[in-house]
C-alpha positions in Angstrom: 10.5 -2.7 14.1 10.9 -5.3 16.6 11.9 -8.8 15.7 8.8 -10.6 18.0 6.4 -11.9 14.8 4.0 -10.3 14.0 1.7 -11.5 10.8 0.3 -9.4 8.3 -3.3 -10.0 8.5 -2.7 -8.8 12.6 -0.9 -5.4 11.0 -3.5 -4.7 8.7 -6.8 -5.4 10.9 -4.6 -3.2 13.4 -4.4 -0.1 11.1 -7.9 -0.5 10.2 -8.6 0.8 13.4 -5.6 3.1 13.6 -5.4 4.4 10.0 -9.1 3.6 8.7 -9.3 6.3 6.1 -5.8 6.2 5.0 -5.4 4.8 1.7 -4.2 1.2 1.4 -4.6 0.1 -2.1 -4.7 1.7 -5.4 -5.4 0.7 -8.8 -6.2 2.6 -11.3 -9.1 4.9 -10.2 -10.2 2.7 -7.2 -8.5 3.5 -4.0 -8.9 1.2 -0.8 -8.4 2.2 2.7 -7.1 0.1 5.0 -10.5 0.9 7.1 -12.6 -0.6 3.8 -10.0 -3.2 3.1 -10.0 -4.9 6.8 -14.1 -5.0 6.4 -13.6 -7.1 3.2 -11.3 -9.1 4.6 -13.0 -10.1 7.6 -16.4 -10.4 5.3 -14.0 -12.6 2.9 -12.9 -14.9 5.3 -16.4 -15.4 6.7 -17.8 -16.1 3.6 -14.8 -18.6 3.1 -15.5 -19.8 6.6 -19.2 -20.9 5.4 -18.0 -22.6 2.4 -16.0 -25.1 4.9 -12.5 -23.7 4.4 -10.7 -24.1 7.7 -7.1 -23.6 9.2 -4.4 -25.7 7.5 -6.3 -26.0 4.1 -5.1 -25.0 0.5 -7.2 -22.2 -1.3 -5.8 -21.2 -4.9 -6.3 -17.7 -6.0 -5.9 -15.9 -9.3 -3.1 -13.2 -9.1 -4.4 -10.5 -10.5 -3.2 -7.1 -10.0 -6.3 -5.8 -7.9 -7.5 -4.9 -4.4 -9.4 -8.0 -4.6 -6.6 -10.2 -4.9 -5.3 -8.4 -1.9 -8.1 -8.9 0.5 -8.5 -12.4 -0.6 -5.1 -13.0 0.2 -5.3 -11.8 3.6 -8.6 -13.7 4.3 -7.6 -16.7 3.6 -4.5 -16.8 6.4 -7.3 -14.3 8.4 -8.6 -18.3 9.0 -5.5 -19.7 9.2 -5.9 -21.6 5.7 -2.7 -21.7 3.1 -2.4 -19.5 -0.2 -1.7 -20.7 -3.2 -1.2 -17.8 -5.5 -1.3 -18.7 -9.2 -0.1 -17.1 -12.1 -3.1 -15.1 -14.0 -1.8 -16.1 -17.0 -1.3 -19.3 -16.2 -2.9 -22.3 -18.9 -5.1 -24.6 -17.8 -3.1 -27.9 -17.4 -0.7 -26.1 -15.4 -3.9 -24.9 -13.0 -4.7 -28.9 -13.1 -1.3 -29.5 -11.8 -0.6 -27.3 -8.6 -4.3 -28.5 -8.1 -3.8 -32.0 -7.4 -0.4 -31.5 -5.6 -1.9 -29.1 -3.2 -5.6 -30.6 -3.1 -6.9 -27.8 -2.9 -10.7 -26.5 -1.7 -10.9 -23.9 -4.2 -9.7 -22.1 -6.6 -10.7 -18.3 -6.7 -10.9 -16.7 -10.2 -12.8 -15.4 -12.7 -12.8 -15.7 -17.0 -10.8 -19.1 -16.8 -11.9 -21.7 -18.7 -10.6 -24.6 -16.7 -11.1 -28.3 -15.7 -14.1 -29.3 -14.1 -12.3 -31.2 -11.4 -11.4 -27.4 -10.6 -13.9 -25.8 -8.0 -13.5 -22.4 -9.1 -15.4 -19.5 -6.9 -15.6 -16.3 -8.3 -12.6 -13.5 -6.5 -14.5 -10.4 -7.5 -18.1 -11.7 -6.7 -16.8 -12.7 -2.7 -15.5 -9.1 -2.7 -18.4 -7.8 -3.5 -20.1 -9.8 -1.0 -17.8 -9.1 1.8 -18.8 -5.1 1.7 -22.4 -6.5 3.3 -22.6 -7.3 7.2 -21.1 -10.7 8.2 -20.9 -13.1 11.1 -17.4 -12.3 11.8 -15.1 -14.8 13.4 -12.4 -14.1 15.8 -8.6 -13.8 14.4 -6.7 -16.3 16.1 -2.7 -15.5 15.6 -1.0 -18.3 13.8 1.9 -20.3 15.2 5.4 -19.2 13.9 5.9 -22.8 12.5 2.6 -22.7 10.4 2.4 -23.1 6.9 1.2 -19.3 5.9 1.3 -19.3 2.0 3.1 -22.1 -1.2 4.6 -20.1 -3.7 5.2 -22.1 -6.9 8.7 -21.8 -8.8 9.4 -23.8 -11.9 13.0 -23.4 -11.2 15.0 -24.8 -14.2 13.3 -28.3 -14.0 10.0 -26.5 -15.4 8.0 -28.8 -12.9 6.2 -26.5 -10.2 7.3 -27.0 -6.7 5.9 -25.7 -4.1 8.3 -23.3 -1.5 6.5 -23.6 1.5 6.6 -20.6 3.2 5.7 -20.5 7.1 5.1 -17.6 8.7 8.6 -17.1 10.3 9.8 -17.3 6.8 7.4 -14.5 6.1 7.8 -12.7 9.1 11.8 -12.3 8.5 11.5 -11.6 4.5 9.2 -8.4 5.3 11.8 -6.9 7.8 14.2 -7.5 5.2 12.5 -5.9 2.9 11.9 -3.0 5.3 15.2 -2.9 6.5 17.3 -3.5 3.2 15.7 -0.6 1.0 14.2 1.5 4.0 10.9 1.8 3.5 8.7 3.8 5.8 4.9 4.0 6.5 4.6 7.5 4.6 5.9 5.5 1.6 3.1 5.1 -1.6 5.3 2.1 -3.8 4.3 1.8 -7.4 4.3 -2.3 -7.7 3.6 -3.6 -11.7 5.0 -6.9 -10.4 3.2 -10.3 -11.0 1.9 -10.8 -7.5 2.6 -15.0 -7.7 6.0 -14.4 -7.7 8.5 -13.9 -4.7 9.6 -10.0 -5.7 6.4 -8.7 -6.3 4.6 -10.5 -3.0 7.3 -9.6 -0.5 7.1 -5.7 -1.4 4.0 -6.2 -1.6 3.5 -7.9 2.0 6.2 -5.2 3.4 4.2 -1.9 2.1 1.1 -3.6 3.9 2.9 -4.4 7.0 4.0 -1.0 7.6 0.9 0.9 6.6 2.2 2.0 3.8 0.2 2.3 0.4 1.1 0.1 -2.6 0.0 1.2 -5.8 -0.9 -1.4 -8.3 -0.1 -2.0 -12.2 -0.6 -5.0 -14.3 3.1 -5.0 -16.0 5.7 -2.4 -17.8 3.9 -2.6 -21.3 3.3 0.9 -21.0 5.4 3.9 -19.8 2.4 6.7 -19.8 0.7 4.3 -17.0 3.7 4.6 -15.1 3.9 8.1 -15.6 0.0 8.9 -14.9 0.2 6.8 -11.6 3.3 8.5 -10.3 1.9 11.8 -11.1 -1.8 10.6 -9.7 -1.1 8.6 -6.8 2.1 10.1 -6.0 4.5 7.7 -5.6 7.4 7.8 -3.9 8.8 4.5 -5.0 8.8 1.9 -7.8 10.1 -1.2 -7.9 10.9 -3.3 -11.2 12.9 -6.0 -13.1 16.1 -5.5 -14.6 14.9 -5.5 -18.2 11.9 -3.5 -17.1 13.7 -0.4 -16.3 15.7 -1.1 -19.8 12.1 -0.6 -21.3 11.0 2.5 -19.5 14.3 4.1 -20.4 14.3 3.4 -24.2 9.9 4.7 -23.8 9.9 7.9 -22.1 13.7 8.5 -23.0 14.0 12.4 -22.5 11.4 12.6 -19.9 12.6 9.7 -17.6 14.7 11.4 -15.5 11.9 13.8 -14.7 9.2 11.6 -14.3 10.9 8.6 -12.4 13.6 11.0 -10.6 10.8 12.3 -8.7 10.7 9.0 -6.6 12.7 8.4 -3.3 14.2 5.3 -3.8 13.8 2.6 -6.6 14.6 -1.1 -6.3 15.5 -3.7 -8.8 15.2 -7.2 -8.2 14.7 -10.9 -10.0 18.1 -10.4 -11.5 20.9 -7.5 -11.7 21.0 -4.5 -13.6 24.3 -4.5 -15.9 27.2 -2.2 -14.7 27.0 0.3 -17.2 23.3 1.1 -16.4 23.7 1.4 -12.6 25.6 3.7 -13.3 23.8 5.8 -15.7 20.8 5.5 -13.8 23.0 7.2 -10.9 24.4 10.1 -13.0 20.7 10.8 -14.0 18.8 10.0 -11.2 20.9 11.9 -8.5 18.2 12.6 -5.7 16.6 9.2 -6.3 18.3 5.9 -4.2 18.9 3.2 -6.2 19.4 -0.3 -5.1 19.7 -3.7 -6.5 18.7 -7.1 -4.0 19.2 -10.5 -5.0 16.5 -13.6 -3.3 14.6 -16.1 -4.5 11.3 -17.8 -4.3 13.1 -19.8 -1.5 14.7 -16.9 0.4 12.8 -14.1 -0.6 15.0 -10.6 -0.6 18.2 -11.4 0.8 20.9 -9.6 -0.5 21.2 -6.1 -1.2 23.1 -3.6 -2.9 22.7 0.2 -2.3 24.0 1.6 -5.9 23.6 5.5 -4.6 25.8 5.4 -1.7 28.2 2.5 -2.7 29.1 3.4 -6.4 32.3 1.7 -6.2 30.6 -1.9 -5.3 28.2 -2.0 -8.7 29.6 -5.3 -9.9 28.3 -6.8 -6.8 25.3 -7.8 -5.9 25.6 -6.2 -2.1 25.8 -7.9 1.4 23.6 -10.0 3.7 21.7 -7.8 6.2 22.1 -8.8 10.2 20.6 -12.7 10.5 21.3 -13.6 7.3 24.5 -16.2 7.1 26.0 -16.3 3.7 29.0 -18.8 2.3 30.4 -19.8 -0.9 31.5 -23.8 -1.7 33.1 -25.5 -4.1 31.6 -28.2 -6.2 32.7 -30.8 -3.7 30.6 -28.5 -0.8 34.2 -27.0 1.1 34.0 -23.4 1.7 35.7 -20.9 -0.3 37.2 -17.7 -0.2 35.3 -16.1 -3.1 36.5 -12.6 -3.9 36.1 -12.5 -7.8 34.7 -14.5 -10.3 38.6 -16.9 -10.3 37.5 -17.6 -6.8 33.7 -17.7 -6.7 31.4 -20.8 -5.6 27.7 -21.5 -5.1 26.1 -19.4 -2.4 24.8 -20.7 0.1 22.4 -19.1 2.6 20.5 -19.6 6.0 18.5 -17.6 8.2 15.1 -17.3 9.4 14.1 -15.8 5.9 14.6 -19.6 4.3 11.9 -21.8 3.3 10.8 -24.5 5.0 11.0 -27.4 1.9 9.2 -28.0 -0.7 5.6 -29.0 -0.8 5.2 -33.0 -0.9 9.1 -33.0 -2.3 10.9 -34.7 0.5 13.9 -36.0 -1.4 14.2 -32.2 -3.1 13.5 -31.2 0.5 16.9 -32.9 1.2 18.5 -31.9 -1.9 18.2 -28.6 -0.9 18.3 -27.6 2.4 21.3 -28.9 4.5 21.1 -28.1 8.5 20.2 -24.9 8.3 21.9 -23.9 5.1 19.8 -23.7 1.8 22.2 -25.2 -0.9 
């Protein structure tokens, strides 16, 4: 992969020509190809177009784990407009709030009972409208510097703030992804993740970009589902939470290694797996590549930690990849030698991957990001 940008929405109306009956979505017993999926997309974004959404303006969707959340994604930056994904089980004051901060157009759900000051369009009734004929509009490639999506964090303040995420940022977090774990285009990656937060949208952006197929799941509740859409669809990789993979240990117990050693590689993100289970997992999981990344809503996937091949290193939570800068400080700001936790200091990080600020938070803005370090 080469490091020019290229954005997602290009990649995918690309492989609807090139890989138009290959399968890009699946959930449950509905499967997308990326041929079907580029059609809805350009028929979404028309339809968008026509309701007077234009290039720089915020539209809210629900993030629901469902092809239609996808192509709804993708249509929205297809016009060059700003996504602000929200959490489907988000309450309705807090729908209120990233409402007024962003202003807005719309809001694209279905079965929310929310505020009227909420113009809420219905995500499954524009799908279903984008699979008839459309006036389709030209795709015009963004500028690196545009804003391409706001994903909200609460943080530890528990007020939502907006990472604004241009499309450099987004750019660099895919190849991260791609390059840190190794995906590849043959790749079908199980992905239960909530698809408004940063884990579960950059694996999900970096299946997509390479023509992989991502496989979706609303949650871990349920081991069997895992099992039935490994065995169905099957997967060659899953990626999950720390306390997920706790779960789906304890659930399928005798039959886990069976069932989740037949995947190449799994990942674990959003926080670290303890010690003592990496290395379980790599006793029982021998022919299955286990790593461990560390990012956040502001980086995305930064760090990682290959637990197969670097045993030795599984109190660690792995090395920058090439373009990523990291240091440690002390609570003054000078830079430390950390080498164990006697030593250790905040980390702080920079590289193309960072955010740009926060949204309509200039003094957090400043807080925050120093130069070109994230802090």
């Amino acid at each position: 992969m080469e490091d020019k940008m290229e954005t997602l929405v290009g990649k995918v109306l690309a492989y609807g020509d090139s890989k138009a009956e290959k399968n890009a979505v699946c959930f449950k017993n509905v499967t997308v190809t990326y041929g079907e999926l580029k059609k809805r997309v350009m028929g979404m974004a028309a339809l968008l177009r026509g309701m007077g959404v234009g290039k720089g303006d915020r539209v809210m969707l629900n993030a629901v784990s469902k092809p239609e959340y996808i192509a709804g994604l993708l249509a929205i930056q297809y016009i060059g407009a700003v996504t602000v994904a929200i959490d489907k089980f988000a309450k309705p004051d807090n729908i209120r709030d990233i409402w007024e901060m962003t202003k807005a157009d719309f809001f694209l759900a279905d079965g929310k009972r929310l505020p009227e000051e909420v113009k809420t369009v219905s995500l499954k009734q524009l799908y279903e409208e984008a699979a008839g004929e459309q006036k389709h509009m030209p795709y015009e490639e963004p500028d690196e510097g545009d804003l391409c999506e706001l994903l909200f964090t609460t943080g530890t303040t528990g007020k939502p703030k907006g990472a604004m995420l241009s499309y450099r940022c987004v750019h660099a977090n895919i190849l991260n992804t791609c390059r840190g774990i190794s995906m590849r285009e043959d790749d079908i990656v199980l992905n239960p993740l909530p698809l408004n937060h940063s884990f579960g949208m950059r694996v999900l952006r970096s299946t997509l970009f390479l023509g992989a197929t991502v496989v979706l799941q609303n949650g871990f509740t349920f081991a069997k589902e895992i099992e039935i859409n490994i065995e169905e669809h099957h997967c060659t990789a899953m990626v999950c939470v720390p306390a997920s993979i706790e779960i789906i240990y304890r659930q399928m117990q005798e039959q886990f290694a069976p069932i989740i050693g037949k995947l190449r590689y799994v990942e674990f993100g959003a926080g670290s797996v303890s010690v003592g289970m990496k290395k379980k997992l790599c006793a029982i999981l021998p022919d299955t590549h286990l790593f461990n990344t560390w990012g956040s809503t502001e980086t995305g996937g930064a760090v990682f930690l290959d637990i197969t091949n670097h045993p030795d290193k599984a109190a660690s939570i792995g090395k920058p990849l090439e373009g990523i800068d990291v240091k440690a400080v002390d609570p003054n700001g000078n830079e430390v030698d950390a080498r164990d936790i006697d030593t250790a200091g905040r980390m702080l990080l920079r590289g193309k991957m960072r955010m740009e600020g926060y949204w309509n938070e200039p003094e957090l803005t400043a807080e925050t990001i120093d130069g070109d370090w994230l802090t």
